[in-house]
C-alpha positions as CSV (number, residue, x, y, z in Angstrom):
1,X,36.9,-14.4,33.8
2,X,34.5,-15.6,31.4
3,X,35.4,-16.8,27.8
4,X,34.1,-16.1,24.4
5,X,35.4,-18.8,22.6
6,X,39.0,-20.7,24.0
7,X,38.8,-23.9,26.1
8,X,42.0,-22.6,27.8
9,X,40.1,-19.0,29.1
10,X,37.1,-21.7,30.1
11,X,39.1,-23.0,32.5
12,X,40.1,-19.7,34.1
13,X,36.8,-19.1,34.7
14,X,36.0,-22.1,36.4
15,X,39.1,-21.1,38.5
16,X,37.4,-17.8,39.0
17,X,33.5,-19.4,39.6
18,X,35.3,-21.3,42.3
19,X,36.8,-18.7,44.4
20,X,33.8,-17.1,43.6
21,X,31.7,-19.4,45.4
22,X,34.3,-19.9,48.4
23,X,34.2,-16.4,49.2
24,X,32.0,-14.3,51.6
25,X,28.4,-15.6,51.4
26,X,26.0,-13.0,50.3
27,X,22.5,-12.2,50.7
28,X,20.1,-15.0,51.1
29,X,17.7,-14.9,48.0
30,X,14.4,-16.4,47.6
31,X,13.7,-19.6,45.8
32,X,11.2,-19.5,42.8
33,X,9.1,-22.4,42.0
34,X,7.8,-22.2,38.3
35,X,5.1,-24.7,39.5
36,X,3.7,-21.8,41.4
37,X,1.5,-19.7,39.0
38,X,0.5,-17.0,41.0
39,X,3.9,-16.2,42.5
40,X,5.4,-16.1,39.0
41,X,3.1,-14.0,37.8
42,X,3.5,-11.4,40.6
43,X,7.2,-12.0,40.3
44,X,7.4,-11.1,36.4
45,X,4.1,-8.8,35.4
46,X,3.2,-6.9,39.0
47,X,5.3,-4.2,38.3
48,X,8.0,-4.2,41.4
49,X,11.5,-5.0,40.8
50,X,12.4,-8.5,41.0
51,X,16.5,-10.3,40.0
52,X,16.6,-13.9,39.2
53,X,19.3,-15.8,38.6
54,X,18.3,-19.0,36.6
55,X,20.2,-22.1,39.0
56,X,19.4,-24.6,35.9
57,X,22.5,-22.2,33.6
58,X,25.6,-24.3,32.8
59,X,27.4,-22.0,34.5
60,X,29.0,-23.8,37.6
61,X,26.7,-21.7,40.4
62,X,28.7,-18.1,39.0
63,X,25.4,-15.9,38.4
64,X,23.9,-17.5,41.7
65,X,27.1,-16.4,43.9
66,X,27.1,-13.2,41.7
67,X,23.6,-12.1,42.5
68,X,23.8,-13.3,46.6
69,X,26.9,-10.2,46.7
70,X,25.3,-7.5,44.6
71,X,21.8,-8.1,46.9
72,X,24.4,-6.8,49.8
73,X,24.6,-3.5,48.4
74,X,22.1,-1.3,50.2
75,X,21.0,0.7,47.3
76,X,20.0,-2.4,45.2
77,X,18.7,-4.2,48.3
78,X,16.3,-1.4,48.6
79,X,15.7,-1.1,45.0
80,X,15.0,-4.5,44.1
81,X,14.1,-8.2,45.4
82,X,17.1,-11.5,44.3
83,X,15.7,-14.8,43.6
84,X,16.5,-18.0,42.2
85,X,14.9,-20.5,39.3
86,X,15.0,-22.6,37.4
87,X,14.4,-21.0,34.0
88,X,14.0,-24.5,31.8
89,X,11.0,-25.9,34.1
90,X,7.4,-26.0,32.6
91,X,5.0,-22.8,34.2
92,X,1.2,-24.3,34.5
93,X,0.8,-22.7,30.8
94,X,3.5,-25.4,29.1
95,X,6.2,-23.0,28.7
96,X,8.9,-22.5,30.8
97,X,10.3,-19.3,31.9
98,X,12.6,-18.2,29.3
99,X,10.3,-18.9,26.5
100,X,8.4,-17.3,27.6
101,X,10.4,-13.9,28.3
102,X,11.8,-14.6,24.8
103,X,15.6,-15.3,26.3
104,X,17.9,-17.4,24.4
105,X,19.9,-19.4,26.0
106,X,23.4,-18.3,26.8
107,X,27.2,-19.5,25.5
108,X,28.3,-22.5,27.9
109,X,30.0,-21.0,31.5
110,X,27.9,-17.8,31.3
111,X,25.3,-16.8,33.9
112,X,22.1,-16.3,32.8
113,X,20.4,-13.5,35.0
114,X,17.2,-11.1,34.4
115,X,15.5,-8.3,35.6
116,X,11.9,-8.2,36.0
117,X,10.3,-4.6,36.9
118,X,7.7,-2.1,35.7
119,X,5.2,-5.1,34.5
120,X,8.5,-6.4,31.7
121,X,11.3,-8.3,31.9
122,X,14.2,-8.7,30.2
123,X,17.6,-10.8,30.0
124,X,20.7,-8.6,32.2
125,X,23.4,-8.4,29.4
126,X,26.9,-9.5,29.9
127,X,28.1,-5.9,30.4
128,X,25.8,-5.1,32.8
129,X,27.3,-7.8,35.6
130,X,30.9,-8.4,34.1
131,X,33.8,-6.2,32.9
132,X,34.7,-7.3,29.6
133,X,38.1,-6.8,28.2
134,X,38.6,-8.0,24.8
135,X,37.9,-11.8,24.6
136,X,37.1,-12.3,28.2
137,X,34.4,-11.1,30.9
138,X,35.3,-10.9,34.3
139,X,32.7,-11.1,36.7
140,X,31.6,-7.9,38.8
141,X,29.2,-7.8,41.9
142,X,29.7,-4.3,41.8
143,X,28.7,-3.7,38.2
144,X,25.6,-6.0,38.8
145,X,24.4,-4.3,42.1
146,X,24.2,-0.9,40.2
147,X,22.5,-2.2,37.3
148,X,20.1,-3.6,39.8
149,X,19.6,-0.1,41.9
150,X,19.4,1.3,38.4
151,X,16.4,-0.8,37.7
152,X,14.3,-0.5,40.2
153,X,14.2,3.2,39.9
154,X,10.6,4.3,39.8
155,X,9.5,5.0,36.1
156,X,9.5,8.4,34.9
157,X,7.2,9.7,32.1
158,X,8.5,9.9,28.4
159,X,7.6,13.3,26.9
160,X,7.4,12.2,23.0
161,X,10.2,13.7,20.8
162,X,8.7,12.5,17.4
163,X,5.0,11.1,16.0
164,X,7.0,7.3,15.5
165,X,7.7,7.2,19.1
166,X,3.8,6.7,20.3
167,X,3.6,3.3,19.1
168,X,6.8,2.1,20.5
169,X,6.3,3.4,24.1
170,X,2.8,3.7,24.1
171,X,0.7,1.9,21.9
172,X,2.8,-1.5,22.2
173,X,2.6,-1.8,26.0
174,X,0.3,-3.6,28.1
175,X,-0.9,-0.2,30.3
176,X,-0.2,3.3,28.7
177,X,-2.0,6.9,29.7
178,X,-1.0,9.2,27.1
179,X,-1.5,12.9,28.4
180,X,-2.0,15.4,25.4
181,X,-1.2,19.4,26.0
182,X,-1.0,21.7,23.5
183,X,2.0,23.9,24.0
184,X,0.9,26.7,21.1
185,X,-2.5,27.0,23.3
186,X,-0.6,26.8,27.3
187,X,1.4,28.6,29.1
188,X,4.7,27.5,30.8
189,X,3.2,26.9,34.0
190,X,0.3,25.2,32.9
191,X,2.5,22.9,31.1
192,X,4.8,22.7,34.1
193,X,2.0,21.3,36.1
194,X,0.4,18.9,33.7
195,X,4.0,17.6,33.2
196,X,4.1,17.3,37.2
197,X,0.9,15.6,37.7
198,X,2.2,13.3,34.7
199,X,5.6,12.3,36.8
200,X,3.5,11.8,39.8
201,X,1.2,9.5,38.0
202,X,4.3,7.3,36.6
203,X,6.2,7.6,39.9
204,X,3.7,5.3,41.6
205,X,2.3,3.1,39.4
206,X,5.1,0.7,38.0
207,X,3.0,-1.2,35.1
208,X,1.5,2.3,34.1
209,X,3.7,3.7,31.1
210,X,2.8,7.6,30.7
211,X,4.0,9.3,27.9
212,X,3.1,13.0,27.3
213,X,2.2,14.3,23.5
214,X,2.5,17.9,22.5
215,X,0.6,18.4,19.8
216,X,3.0,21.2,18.9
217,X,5.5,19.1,18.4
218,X,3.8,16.2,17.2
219,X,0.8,17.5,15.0
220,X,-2.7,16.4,14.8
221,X,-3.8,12.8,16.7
222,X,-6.2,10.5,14.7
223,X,-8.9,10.3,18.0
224,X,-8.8,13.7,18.3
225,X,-12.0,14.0,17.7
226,X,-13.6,11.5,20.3
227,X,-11.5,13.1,22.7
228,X,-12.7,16.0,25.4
229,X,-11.6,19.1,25.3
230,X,-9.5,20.8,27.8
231,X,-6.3,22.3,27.9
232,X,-4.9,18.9,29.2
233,X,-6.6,15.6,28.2
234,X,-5.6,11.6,29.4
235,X,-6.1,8.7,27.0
236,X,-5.9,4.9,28.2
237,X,-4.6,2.7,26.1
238,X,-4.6,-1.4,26.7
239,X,-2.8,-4.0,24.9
240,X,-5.1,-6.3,24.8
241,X,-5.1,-10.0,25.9
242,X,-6.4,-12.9,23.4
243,X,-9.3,-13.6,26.0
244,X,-9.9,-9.8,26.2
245,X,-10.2,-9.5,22.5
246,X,-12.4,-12.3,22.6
247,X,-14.9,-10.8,25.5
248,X,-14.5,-7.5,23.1
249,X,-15.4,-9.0,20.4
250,X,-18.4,-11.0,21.5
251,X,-19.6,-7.7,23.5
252,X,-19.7,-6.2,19.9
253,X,-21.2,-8.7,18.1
254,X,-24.2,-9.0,21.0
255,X,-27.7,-7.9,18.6
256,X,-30.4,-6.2,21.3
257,X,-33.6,-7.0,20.6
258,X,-35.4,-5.0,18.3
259,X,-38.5,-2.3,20.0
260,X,-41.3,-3.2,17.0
261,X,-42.6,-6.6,16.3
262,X,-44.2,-5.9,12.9
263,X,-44.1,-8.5,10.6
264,X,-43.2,-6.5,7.7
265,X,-39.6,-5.8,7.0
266,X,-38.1,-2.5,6.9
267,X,-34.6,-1.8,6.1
268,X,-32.3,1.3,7.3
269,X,-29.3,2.7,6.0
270,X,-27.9,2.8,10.0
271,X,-24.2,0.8,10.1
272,X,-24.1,-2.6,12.0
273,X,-22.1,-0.7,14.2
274,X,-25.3,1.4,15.2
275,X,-27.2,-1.2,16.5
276,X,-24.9,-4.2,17.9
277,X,-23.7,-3.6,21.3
278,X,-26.5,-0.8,21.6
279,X,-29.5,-0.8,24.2
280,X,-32.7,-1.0,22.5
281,X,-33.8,2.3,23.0
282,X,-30.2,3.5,21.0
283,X,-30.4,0.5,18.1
284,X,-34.1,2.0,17.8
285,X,-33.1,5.5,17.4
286,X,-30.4,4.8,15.0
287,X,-32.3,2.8,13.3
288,X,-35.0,5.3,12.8
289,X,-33.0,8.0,12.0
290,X,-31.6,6.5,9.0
291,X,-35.0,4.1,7.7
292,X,-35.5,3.6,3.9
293,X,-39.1,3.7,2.4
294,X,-39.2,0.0,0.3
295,X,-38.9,1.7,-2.7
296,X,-35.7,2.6,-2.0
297,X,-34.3,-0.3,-0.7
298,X,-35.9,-2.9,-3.1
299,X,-34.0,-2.2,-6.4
300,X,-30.7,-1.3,-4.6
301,X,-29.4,-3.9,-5.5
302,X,-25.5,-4.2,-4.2
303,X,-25.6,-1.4,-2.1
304,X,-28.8,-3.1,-0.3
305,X,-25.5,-5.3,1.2
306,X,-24.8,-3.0,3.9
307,X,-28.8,-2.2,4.6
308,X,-30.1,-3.1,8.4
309,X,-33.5,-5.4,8.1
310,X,-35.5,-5.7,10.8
311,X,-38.5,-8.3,11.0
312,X,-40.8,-9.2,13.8
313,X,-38.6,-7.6,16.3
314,X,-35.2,-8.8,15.3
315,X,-32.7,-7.2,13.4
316,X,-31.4,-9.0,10.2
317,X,-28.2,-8.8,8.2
318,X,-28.9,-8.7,4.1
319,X,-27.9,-12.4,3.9
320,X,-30.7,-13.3,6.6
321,X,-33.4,-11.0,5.0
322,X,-32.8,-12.6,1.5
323,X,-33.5,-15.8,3.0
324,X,-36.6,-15.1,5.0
325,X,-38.1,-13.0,1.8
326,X,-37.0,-16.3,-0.4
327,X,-38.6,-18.2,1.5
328,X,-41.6,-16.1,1.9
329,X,-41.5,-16.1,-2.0
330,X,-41.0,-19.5,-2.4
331,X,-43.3,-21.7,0.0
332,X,-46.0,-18.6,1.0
333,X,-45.6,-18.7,4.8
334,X,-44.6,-15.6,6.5
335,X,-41.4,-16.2,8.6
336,X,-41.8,-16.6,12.4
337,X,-39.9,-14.8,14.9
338,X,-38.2,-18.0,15.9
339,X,-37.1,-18.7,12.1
340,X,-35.7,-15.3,11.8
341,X,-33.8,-15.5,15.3
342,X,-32.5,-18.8,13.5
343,X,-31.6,-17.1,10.5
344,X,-30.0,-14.1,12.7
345,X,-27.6,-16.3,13.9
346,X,-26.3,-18.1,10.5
347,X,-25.9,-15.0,8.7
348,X,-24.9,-12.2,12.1
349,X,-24.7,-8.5,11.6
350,X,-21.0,-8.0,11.4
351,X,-19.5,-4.6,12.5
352,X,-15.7,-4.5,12.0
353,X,-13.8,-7.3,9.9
354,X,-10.9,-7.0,11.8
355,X,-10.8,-8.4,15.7
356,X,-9.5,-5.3,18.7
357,X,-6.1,-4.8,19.1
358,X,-6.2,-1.9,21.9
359,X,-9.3,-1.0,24.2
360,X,-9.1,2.6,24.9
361,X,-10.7,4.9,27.1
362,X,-11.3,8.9,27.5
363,X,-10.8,10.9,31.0
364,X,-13.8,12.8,31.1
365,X,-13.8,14.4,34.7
366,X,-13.2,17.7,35.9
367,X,-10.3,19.4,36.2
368,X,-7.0,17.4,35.1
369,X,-4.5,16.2,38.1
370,X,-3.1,13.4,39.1
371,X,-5.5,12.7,42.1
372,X,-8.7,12.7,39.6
373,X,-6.9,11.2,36.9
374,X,-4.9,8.3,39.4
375,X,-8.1,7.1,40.9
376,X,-9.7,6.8,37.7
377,X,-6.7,5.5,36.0
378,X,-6.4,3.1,38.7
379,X,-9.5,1.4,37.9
380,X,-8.8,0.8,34.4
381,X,-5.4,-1.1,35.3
382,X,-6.3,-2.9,38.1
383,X,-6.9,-7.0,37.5
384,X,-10.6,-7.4,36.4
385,X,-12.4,-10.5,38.1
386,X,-13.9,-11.7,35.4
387,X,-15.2,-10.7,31.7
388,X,-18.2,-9.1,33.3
389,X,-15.9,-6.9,35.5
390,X,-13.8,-6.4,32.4
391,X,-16.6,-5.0,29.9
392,X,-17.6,-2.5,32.7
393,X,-14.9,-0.7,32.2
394,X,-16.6,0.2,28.8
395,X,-13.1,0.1,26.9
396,X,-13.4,0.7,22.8
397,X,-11.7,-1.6,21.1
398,X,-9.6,-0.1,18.6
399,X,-8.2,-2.3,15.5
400,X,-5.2,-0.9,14.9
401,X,-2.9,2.4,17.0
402,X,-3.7,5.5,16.9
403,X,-1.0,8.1,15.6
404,X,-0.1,11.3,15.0
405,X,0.2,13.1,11.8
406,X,2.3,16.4,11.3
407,X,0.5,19.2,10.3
408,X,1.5,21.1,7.3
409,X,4.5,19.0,6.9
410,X,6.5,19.9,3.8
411,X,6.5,17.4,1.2
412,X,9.4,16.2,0.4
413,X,10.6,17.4,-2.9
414,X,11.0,15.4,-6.1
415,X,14.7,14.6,-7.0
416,X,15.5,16.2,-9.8
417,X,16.8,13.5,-12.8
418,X,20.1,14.9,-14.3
419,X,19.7,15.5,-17.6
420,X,21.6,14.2,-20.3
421,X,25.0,15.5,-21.4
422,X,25.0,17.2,-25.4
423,X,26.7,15.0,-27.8
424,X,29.7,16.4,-28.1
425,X,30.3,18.1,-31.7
426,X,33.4,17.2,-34.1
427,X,35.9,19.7,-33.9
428,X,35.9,22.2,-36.7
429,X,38.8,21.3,-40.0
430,X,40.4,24.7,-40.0
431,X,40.2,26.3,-43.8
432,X,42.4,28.3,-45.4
433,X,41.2,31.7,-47.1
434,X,40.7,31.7,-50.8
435,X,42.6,32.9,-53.3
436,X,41.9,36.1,-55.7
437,X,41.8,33.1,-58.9
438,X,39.2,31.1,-56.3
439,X,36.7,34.0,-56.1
440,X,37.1,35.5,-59.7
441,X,36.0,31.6,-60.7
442,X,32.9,31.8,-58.1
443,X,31.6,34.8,-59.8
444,X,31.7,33.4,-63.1
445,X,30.4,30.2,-61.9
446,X,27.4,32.0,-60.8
447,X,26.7,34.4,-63.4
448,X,26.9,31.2,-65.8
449,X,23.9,30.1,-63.5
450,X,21.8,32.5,-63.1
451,X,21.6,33.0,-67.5
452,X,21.1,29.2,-67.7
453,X,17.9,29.8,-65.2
454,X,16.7,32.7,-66.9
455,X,17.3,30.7,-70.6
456,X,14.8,28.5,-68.4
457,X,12.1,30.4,-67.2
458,X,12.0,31.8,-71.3
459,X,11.7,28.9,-72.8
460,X,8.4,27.7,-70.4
461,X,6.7,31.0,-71.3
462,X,7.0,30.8,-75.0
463,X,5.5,27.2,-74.7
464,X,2.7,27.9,-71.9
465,X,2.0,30.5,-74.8
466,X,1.6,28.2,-77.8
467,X,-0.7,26.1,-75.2
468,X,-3.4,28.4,-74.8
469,X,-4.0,29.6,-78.8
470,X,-7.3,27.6,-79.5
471,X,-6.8,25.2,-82.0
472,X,-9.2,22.6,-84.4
473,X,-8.7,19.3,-86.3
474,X,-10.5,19.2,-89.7
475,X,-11.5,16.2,-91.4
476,X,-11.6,16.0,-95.7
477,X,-14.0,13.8,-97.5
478,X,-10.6,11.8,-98.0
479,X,-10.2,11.5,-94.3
480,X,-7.4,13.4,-94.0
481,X,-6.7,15.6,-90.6
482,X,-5.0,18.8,-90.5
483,X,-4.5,21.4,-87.9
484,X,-5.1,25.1,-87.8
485,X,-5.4,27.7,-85.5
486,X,-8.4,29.4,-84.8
487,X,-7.7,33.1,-84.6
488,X,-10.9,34.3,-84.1
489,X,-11.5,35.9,-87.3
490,X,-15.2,35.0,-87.3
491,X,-14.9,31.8,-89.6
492,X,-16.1,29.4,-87.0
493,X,-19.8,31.1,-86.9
494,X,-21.4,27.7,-87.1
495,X,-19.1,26.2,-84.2
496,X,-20.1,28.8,-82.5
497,X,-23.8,28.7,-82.5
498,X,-24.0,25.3,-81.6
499,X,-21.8,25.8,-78.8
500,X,-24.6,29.1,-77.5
501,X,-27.5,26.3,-78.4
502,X,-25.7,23.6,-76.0
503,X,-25.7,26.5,-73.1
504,X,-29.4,27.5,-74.0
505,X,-30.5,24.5,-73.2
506,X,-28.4,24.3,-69.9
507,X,-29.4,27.1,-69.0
508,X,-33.6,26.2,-69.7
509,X,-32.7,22.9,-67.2
């Protein structure tokens, strides 16, 4: 039994690891050098299935004597291969083994075991070679020898349940082919046998993942475009290596030499992208296809950024161009084909800010099978002998996954806010009914009113009245004034005419 935490259930197990170890002896198992960099790399990226218990555990020689009986077991005999390690020791890179699987090291008396098949490998848990009951794990040879038939099973491909799911078993491993059907566009048999030729495909090539994408289910994919058409299509996908983003990187950034040597400069609105890693004849053509007139290019002033130059047969970024024209401007002498090479270099053409993370490839033969698409497929996986051998595979290099997006997915709706709750209102004072006295005194209250409002309205009429009769102020050689109303019985003649003398002599302005 192994412990999870007691000193007193540590030294059952020891009892156990002992009689362990006495018992029958098991299959022999090979012995693993990390020192040998080859065999470790076969052993934990070539794809069969290997199980290798780490000698160097503190676990009394338990996962060792574990693994020697579960190897005696037919089915996992035939499924995988037992070995032993040392799991702390340095590999050539500096690491050791379980760094660099990522394993942590386990509780003091546990085994540490792990499986290595399909091109990954990963620690074997504690369930998978013990029967654990409650606090304590009791070691099982049994339990371990059908884990280990278990993974050496061939791989089968995944058929993709949801758009997430690409990345994670697809786009994250080292080898994937994605097969794409359309299920709306197939029949059942069709799809039958693309599904068949998928199986075969995974069935014998261990470090291959397959997955296959209905677009049905799964919507539109964002390479559809640069893929062929077909009623069944294969994509290969790479995680790439730092070194193979590197070559990738370098093959994109490689400027051809430019087909006209004329010394003026002439400026196209062509990407980078059309002429870096392009054979002279294509950078040409691009360029061509997309050239300026001066006028055009001269006063564009930021947008002249992401022009093409080209100058006595070499192709210039803006930064280089302004330099060779300043200089041109400055000190007279027209710049050499040398100088501009020079300047080429300091300020390159760039094409993509961010470095590769996948190459990917298109199956463009004939009909789709897994003979056609296995030897081709084949090619693309198997371990290139150098960068050269590496960029003739002609892999894209893609900065960032592919995915799928659902067509006419509803959008989610917008959650409604509740709104807010009425103020509740006072309760109403119940009244009581008036009395006969009550009303009699309303009425009289409001007759009382309504006189006092017409006394009112009366009163303002009589004086807006007396407002509008004309009157005049006269004046006595004493200097006394008095008032009197003009009633219009004609004595005011002279008022009068000077008043009609006045509006004469409006009228003549």
């Amino acid at each position: 039994m192994m412990p999870r935490e007691s000193g007193r259930l540590r030294r059952r197990l020891a009892i156990v690891t002992a009689l362990l170890v006495g018992s029958a002896s098991g299959a022999s198992l090979t012995s693993l050098s990390a020192r040998d960099a080859d065999k470790m790399k076969s052993v934990l990226y070539g794809g069969a299935c290997w199980v290798v218990a780490c000698t160097d555990a503190d676990d009394k020689g338990t996962g060792q004597s574990l693994l020697e009986r579960a190897m005696d077991d037919a089915d996992a005999a035939k499924a995988c291969s037992g070995a032993t390690l040392k799991c702390d020791a340095k590999l050539p890179s500096g690491k050791s083994t379980r760094a660099r699987l990522g394993i942590a090291k386990p509780p003091e008396g546990y085994p540490l075991l792990f499986v290595a098949a399909n091109g990954e490998a990963r620690a074997v848990a504690v369930e998978e070679y013990a029967v654990v009951d409650g606090q304590t794990a009791t070691p099982d040879h049994r339990r371990l020898a059908k884990h280990v038939a278990d993974a050496g099973a061939p791989p089968r491909p995944t058929t993709l349940a949801a758009a997430a799911d690409f990345k994670a078993k697809c786009a994250e491993k080292r080898h994937c082919l994605a097969v794409f059907v359309n299920g709306s566009r197939s029949d059942a048999a069709a799809l039958r046998g693309f599904k068949q030729a998928a199986a075969k495909l995974a069935r014998t090539r261990r470090t291959l993942r397959v997955v296959v994408a209905d677009a049905k289910t799964l919507g539109s994919f964002s390479l559809a475009k640069a893929l062929p058409g077909g009623a069944a299509t294969a994509l290969y996908l790479r995680r790439l290596s730092a070194n193979e983003k590197a070559v990738l990187a370098a093959a994109a950034a490689k400027l051809p030499a430019a087909k006209r040597d004329d010394a003026a400069f002439d400026a196209s609105a062509c990407g980078a992208g059309d002429v870096l890693a392009k054979s002279a004849d294509d950078a040409d053509r691009n360029f061509e296809a997309k050239r300026l007139a001066p006028r055009d290019w001269a006063g564009a002033g930021d947008a002249a950024e992401t022009l093409v130059f080209r100058s006595s047969g070499v192709y210039l970024s803006y930064g280089a161009a302004a330099l060779a024209l300043a200089e041109h401007a400055l000190f007279g002498a027209a710049p050499t084909a040398r100088s501009l090479r020079a300047l080429a270099a300091k300020r390159p053409l760039a094409a993509s800010s961010k470095p590769p993370l996948l190459g990917a490839k298109a199956f463009r033969g004939g009909d789709f099978g897994a003979e056609a698409v296995g030897a081709w497929v084949d090619g693309m996986t198997a371990a290139a002998a150098d960068d050269l051998a590496f960029l003739r595979l002609g892999l894209t290099g893609l900065p960032k996954a592919p995915k799928f997006s659902k067509a006419g997915a509803p959008s989610p709706r917008p959650t409604r806010r509740p709104s807010p709750r009425p103020t509740p209102r006072p309760a109403r004072t119940p009244t009581k009914p008036p009395t006969k006295a009550a009303k009699a005194q309303a009425a009289r209250d409001k007759a009382e009113a309504r006189a006092e409002r017409e006394r009112e309205a009366r009163a303002k009429m009589e004086a807006d009245a007396e407002e509008h009769i004309p009157q005049t102020v006269d004046i006595s050689d004493d200097g006394d004034a008095s008032w009197h109303v003009d009633d219009g019985d004609g004595d005011d003649e002279d008022d009068d005419d000077e008043d009609d003398d006045e509006d004469e002599d409006y009228e003549m302005i």
